[in-house]
Jmol script that loads the backbone (N, CA, C; Angstrom):
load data "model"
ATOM      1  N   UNK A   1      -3.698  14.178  21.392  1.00  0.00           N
ATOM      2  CA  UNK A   1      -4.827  13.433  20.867  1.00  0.00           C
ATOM      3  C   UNK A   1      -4.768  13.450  19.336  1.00  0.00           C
ATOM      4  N   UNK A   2      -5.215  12.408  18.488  1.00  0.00           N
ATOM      5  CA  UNK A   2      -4.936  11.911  17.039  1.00  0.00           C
ATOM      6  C   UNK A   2      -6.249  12.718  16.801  1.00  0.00           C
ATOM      7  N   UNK A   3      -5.694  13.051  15.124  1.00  0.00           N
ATOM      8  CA  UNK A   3      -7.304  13.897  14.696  1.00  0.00           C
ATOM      9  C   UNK A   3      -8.245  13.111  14.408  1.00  0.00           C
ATOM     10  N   UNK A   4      -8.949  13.270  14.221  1.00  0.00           N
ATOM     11  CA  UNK A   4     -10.389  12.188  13.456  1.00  0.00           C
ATOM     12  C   UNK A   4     -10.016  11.494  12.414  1.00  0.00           C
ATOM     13  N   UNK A   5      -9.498  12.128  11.085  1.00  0.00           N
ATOM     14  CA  UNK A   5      -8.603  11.726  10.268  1.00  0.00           C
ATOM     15  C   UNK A   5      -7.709  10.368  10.531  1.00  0.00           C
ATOM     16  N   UNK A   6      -6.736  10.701  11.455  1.00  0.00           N
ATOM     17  CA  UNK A   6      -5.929   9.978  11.736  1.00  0.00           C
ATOM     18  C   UNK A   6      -6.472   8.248  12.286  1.00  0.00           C
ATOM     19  N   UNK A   7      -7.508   8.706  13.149  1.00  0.00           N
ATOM     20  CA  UNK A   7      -8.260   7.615  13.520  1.00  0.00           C
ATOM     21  C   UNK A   7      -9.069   7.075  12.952  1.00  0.00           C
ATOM     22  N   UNK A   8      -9.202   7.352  11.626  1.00  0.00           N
ATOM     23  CA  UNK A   8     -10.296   6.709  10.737  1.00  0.00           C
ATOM     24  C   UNK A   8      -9.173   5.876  10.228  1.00  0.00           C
ATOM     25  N   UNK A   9      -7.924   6.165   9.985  1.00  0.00           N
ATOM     26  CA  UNK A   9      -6.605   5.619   9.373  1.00  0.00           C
ATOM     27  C   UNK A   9      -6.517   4.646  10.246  1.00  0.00           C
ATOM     28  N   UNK A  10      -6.324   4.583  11.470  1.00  0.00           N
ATOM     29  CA  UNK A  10      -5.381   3.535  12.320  1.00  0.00           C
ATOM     30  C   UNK A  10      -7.084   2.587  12.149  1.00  0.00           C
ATOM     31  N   UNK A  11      -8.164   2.387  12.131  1.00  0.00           N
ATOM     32  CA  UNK A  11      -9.174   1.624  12.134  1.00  0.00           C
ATOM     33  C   UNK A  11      -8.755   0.793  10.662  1.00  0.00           C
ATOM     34  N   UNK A  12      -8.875   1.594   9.844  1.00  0.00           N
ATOM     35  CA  UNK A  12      -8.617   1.033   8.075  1.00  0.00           C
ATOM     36  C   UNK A  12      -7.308  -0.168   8.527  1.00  0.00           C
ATOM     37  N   UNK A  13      -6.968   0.596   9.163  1.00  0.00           N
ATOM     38  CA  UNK A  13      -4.926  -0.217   8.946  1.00  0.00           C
ATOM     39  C   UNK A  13      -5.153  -1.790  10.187  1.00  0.00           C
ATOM     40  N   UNK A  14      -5.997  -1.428  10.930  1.00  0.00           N
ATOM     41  CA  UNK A  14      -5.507  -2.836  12.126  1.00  0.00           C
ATOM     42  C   UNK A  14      -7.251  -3.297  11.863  1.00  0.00           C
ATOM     43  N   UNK A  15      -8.334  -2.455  11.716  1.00  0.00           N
ATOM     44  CA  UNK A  15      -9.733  -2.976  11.159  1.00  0.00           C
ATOM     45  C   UNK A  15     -10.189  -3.885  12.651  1.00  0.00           C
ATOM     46  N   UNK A  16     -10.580  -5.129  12.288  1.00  0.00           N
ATOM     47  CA  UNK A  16     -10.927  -6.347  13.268  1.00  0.00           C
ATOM     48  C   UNK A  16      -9.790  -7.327  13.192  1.00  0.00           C
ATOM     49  N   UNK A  17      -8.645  -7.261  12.501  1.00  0.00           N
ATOM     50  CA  UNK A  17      -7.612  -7.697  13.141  1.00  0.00           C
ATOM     51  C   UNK A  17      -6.847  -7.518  14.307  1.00  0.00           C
ATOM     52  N   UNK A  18      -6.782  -6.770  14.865  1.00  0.00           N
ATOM     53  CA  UNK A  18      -6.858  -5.709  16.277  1.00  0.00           C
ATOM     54  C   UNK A  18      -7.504  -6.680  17.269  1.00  0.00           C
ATOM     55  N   UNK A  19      -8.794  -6.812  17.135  1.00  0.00           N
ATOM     56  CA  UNK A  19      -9.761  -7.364  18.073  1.00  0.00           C
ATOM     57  C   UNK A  19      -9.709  -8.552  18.222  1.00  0.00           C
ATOM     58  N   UNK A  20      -9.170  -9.260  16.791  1.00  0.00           N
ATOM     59  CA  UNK A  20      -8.469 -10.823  17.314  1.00  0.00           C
ATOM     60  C   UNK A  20      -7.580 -10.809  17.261  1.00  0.00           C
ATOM     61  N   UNK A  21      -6.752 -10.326  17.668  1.00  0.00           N
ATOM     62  CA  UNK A  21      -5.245 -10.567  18.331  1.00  0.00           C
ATOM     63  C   UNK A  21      -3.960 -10.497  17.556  1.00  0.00           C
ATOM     64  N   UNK A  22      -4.257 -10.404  15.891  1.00  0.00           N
ATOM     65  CA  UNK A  22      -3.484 -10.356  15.319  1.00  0.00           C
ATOM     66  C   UNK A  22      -2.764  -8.967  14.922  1.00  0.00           C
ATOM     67  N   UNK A  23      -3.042  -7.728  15.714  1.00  0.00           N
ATOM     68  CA  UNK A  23      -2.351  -6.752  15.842  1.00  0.00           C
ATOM     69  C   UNK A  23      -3.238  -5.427  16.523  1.00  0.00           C
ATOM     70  N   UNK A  24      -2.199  -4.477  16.931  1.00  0.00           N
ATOM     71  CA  UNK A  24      -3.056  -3.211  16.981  1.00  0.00           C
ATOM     72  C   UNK A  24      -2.132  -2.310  16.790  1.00  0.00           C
ATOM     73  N   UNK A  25      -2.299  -1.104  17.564  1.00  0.00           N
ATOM     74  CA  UNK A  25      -1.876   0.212  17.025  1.00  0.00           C
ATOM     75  C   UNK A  25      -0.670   0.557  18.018  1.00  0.00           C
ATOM     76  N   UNK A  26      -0.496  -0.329  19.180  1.00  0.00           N
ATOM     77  CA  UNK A  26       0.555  -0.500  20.311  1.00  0.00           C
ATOM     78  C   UNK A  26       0.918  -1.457  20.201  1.00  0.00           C
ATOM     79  N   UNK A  27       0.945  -2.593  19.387  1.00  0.00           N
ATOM     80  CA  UNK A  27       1.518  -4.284  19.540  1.00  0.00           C
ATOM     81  C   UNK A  27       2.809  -3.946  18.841  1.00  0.00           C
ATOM     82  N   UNK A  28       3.057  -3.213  18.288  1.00  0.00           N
ATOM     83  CA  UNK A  28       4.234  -3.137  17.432  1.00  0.00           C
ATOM     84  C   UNK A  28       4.265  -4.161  16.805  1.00  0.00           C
ATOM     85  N   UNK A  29       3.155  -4.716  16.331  1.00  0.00           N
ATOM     86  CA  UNK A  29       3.605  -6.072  15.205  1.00  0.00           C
ATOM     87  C   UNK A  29       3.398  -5.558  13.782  1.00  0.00           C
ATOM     88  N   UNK A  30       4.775  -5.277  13.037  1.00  0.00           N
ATOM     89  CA  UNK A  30       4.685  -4.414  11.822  1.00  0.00           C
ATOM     90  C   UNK A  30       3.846  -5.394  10.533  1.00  0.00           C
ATOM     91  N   UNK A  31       4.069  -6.709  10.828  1.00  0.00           N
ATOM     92  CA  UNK A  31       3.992  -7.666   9.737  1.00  0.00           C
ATOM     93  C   UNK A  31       2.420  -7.540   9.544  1.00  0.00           C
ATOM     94  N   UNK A  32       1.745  -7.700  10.915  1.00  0.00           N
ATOM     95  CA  UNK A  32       0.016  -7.221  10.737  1.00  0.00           C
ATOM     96  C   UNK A  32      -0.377  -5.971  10.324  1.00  0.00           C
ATOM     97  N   UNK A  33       0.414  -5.078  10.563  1.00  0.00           N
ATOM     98  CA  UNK A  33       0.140  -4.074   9.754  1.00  0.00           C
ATOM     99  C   UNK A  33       0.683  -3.857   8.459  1.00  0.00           C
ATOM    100  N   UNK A  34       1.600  -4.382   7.929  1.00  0.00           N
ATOM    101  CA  UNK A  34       1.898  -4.876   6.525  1.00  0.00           C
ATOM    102  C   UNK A  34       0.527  -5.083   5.755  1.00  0.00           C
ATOM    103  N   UNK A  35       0.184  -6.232   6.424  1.00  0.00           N
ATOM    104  CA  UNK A  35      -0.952  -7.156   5.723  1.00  0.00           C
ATOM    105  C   UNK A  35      -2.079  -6.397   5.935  1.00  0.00           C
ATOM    106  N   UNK A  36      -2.253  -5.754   6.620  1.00  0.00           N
ATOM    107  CA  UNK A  36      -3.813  -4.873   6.449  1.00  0.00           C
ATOM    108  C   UNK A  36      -3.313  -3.406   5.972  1.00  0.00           C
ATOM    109  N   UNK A  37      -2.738  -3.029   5.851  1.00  0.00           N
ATOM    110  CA  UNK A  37      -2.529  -1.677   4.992  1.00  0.00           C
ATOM    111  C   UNK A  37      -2.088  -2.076   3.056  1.00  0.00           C
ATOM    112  N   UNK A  38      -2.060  -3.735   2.737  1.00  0.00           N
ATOM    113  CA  UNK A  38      -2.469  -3.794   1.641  1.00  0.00           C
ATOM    114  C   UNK A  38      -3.389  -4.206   1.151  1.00  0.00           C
ATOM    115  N   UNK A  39      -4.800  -4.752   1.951  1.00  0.00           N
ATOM    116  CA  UNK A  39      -6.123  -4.682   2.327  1.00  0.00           C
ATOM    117  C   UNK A  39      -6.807  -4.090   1.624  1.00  0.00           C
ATOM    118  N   UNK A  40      -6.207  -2.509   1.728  1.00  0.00           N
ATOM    119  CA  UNK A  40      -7.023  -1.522   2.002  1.00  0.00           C
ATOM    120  C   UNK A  40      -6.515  -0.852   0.358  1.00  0.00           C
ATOM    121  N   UNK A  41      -5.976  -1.147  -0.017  1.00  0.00           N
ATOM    122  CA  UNK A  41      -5.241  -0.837  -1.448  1.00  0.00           C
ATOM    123  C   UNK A  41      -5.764  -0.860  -2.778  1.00  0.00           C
ATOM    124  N   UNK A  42      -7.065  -1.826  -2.779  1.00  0.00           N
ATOM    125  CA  UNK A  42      -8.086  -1.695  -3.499  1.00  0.00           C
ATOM    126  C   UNK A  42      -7.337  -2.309  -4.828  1.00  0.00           C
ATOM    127  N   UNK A  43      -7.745  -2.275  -6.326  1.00  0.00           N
ATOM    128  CA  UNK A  43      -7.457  -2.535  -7.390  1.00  0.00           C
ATOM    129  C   UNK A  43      -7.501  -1.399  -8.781  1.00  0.00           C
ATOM    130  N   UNK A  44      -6.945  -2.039  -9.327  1.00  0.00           N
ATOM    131  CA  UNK A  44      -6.376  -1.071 -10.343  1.00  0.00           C
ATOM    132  C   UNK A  44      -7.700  -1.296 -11.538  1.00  0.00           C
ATOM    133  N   UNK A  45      -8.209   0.045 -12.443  1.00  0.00           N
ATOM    134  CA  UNK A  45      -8.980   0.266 -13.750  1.00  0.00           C
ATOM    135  C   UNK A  45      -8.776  -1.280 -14.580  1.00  0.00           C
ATOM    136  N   UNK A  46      -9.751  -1.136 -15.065  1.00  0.00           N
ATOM    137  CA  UNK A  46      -9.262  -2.060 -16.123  1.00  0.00           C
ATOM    138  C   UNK A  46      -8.459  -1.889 -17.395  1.00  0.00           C
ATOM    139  N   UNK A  47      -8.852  -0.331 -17.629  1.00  0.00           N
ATOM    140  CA  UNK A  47      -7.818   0.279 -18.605  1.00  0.00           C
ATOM    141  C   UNK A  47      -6.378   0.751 -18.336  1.00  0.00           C
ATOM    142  N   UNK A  48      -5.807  -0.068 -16.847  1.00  0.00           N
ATOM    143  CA  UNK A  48      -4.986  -0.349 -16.192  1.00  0.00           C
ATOM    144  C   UNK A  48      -4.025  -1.630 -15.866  1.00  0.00           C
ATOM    145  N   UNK A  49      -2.824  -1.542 -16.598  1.00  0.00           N
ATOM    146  CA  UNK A  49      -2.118  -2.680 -15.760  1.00  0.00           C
ATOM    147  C   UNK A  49      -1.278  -2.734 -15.119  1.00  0.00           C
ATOM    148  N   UNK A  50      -0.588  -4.122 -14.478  1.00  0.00           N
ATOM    149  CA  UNK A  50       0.305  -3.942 -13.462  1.00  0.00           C
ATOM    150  C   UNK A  50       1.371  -5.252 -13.808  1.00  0.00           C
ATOM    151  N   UNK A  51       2.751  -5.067 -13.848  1.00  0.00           N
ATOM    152  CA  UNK A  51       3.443  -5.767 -14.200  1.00  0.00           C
ATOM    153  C   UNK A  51       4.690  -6.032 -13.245  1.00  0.00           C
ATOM    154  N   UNK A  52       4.663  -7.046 -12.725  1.00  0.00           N
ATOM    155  CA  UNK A  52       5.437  -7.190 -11.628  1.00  0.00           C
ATOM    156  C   UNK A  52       6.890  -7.351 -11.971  1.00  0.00           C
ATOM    157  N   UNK A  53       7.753  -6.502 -11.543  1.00  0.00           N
ATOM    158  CA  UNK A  53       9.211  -6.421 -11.939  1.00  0.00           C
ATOM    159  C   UNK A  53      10.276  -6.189 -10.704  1.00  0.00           C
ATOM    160  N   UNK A  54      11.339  -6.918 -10.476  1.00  0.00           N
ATOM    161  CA  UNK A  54      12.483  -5.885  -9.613  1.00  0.00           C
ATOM    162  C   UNK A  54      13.141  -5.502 -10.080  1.00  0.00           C
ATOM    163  N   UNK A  55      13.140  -4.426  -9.503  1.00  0.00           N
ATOM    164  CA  UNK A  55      14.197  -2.604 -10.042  1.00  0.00           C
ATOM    165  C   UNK A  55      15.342  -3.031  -9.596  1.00  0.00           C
ATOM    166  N   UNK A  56      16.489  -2.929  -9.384  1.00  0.00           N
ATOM    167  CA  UNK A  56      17.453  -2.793  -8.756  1.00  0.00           C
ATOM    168  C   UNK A  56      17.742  -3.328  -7.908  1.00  0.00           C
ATOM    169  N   UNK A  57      16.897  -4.702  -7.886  1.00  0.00           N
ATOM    170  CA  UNK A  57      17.065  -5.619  -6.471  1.00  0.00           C
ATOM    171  C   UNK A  57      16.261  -5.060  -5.765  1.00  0.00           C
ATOM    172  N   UNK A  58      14.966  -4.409  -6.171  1.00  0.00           N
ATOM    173  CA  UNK A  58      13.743  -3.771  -5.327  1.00  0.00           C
ATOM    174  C   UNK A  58      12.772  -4.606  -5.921  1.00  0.00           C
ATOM    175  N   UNK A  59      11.806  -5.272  -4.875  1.00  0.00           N
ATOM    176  CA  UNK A  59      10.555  -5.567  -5.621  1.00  0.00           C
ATOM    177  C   UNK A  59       9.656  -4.257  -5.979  1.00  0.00           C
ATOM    178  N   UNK A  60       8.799  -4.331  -7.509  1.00  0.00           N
ATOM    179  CA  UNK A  60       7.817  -3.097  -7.736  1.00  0.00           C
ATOM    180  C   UNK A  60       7.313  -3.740  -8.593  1.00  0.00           C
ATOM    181  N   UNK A  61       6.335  -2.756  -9.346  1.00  0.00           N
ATOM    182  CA  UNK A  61       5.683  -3.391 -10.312  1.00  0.00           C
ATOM    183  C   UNK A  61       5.581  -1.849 -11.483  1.00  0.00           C
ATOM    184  N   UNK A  62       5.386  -2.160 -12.697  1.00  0.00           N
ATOM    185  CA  UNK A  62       5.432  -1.490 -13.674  1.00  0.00           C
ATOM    186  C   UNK A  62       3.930  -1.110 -13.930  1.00  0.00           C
ATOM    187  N   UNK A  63       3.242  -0.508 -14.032  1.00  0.00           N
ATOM    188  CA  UNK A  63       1.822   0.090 -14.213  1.00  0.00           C
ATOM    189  C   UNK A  63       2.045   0.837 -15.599  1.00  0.00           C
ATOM    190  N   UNK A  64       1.169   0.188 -16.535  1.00  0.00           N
ATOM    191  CA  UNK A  64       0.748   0.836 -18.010  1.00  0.00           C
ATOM    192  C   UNK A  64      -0.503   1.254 -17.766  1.00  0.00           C
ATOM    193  N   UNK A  65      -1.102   2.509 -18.525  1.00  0.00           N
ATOM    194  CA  UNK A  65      -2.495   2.791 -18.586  1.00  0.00           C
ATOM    195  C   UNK A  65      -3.081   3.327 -20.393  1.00  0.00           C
ATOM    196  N   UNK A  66      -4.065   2.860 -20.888  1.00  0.00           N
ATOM    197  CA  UNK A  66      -4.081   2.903 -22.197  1.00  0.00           C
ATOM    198  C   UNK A  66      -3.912   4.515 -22.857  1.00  0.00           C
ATOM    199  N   UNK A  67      -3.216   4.504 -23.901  1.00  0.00           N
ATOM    200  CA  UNK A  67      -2.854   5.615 -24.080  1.00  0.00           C
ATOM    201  C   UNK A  67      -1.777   6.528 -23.723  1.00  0.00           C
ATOM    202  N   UNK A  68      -1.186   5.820 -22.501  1.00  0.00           N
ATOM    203  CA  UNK A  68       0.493   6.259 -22.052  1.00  0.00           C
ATOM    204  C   UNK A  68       1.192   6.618 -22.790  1.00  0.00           C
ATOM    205  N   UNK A  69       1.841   7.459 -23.282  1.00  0.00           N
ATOM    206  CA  UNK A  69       3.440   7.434 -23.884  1.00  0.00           C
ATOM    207  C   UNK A  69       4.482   6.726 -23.332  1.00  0.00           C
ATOM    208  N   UNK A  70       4.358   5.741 -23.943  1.00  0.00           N
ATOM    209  CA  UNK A  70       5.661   4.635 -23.466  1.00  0.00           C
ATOM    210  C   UNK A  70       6.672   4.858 -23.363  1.00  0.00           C
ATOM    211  N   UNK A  71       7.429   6.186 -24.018  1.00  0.00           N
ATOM    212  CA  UNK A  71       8.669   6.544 -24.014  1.00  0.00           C
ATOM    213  C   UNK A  71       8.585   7.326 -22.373  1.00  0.00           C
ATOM    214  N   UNK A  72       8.010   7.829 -21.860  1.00  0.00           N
ATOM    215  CA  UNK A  72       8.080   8.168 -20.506  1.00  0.00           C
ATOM    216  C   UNK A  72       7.761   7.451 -19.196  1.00  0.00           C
ATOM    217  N   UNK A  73       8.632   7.818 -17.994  1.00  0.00           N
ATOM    218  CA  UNK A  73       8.218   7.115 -16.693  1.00  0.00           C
ATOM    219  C   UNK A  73       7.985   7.928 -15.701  1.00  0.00           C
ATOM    220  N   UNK A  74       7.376   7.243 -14.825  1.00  0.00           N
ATOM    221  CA  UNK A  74       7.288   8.577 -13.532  1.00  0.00           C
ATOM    222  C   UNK A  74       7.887   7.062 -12.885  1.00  0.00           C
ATOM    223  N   UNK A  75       8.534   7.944 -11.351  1.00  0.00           N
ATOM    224  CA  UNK A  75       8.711   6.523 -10.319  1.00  0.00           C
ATOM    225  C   UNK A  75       8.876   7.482  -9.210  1.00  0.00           C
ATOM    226  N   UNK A  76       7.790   6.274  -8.760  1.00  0.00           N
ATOM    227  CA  UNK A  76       7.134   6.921  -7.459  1.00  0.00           C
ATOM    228  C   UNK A  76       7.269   6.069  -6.521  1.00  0.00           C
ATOM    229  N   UNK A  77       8.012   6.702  -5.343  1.00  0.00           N
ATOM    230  CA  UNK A  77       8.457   5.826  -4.067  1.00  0.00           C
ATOM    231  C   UNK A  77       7.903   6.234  -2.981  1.00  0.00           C
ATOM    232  N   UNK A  78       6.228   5.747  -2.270  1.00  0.00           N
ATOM    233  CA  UNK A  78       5.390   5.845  -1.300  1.00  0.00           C
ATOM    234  C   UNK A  78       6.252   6.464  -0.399  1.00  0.00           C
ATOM    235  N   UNK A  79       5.218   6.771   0.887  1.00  0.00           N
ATOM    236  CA  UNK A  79       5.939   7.024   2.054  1.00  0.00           C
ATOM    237  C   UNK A  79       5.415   5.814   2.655  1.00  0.00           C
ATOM    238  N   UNK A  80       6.111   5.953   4.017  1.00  0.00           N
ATOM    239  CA  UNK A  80       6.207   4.891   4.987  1.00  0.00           C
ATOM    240  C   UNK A  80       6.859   5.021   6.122  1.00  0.00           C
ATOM    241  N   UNK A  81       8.080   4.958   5.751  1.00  0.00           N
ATOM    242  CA  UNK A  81       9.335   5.030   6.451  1.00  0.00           C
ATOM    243  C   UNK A  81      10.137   3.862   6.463  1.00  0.00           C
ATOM    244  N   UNK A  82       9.673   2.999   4.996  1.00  0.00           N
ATOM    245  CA  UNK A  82      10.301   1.976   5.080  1.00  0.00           C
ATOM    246  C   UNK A  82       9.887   0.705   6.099  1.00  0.00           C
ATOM    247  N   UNK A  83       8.578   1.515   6.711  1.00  0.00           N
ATOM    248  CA  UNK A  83       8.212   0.376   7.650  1.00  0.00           C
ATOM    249  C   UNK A  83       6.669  -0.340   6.750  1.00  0.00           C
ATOM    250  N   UNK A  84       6.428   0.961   6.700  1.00  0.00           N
ATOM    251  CA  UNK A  84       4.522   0.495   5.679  1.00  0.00           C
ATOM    252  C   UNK A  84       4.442   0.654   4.789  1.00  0.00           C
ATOM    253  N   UNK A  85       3.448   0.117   3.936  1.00  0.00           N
ATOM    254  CA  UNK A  85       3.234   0.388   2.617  1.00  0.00           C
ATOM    255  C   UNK A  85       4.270  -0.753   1.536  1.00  0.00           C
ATOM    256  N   UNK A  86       3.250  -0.767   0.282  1.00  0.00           N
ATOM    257  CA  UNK A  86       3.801  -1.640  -0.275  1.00  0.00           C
ATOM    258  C   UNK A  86       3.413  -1.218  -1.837  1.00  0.00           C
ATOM    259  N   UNK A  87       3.804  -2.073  -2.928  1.00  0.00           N
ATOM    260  CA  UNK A  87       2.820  -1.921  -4.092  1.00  0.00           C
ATOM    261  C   UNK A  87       1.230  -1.784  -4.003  1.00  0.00           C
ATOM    262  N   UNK A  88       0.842  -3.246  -3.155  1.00  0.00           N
ATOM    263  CA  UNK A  88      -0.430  -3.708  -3.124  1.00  0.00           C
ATOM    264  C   UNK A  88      -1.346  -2.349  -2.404  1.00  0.00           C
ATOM    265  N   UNK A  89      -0.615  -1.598  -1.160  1.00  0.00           N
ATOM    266  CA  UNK A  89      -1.238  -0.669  -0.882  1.00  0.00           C
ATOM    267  C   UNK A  89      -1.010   0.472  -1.370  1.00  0.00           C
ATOM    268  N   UNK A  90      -0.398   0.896  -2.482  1.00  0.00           N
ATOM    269  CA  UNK A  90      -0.227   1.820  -3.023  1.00  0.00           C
ATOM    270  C   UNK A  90      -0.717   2.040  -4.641  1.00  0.00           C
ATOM    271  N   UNK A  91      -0.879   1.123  -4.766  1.00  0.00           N
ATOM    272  CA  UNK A  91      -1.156   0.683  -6.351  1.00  0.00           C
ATOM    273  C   UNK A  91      -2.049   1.263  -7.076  1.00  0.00           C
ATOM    274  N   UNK A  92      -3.072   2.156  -6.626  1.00  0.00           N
ATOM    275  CA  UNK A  92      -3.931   2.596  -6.784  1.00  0.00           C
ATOM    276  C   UNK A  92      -3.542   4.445  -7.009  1.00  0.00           C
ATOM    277  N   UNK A  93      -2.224   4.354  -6.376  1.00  0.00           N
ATOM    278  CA  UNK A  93      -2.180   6.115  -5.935  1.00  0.00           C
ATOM    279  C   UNK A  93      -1.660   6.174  -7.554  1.00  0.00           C
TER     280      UNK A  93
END
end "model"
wireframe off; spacefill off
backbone 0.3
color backbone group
């Protein structure tokens, strides 16, 4: 049995898309869960930006925040498994 946790997650991720048909948590349709796990991803500060770039033949995006030291980067590669998650749902972390 999934913890409470977990099931507050799989609701966020399939929501009322689930209920009309456009996915659930057994449909194995990854693409609906694509699209609702960047939903849920919310938006970035305003003393925040986001600059859309590909890395290495990777789509990402570049995030400045005021006051950064520009000479430094962090790069941060979500989890998933390569199946979920994206900028849009991560963008915020």
């Amino acid at each position: 049995m999934a913890s409470p946790q977990f099931e507050k997650f799989l609701k966020l991720l399939w929501g009322a898309r689930a209920s009309a048909g456009e996915g659930s948590a057994t449909s194995g349709d990854v693409a609906a869960m694509r699209r609702n796990m960047d939903r849920v991803g919310g938006r970035l500060p305003e003393s925040v930006s986001g600059t859309p770039a590909e890395l290495g033949g990777v789509p990402g995006e570049w995030i400045d925040a005021d006051g950064c030291d520009p000479t430094r980067v962090l790069l941060y590669l979500h989890g998933g498994g390569y199946v979920a998650g994206s900028v849009d749902s991560h963008r915020n972390l």
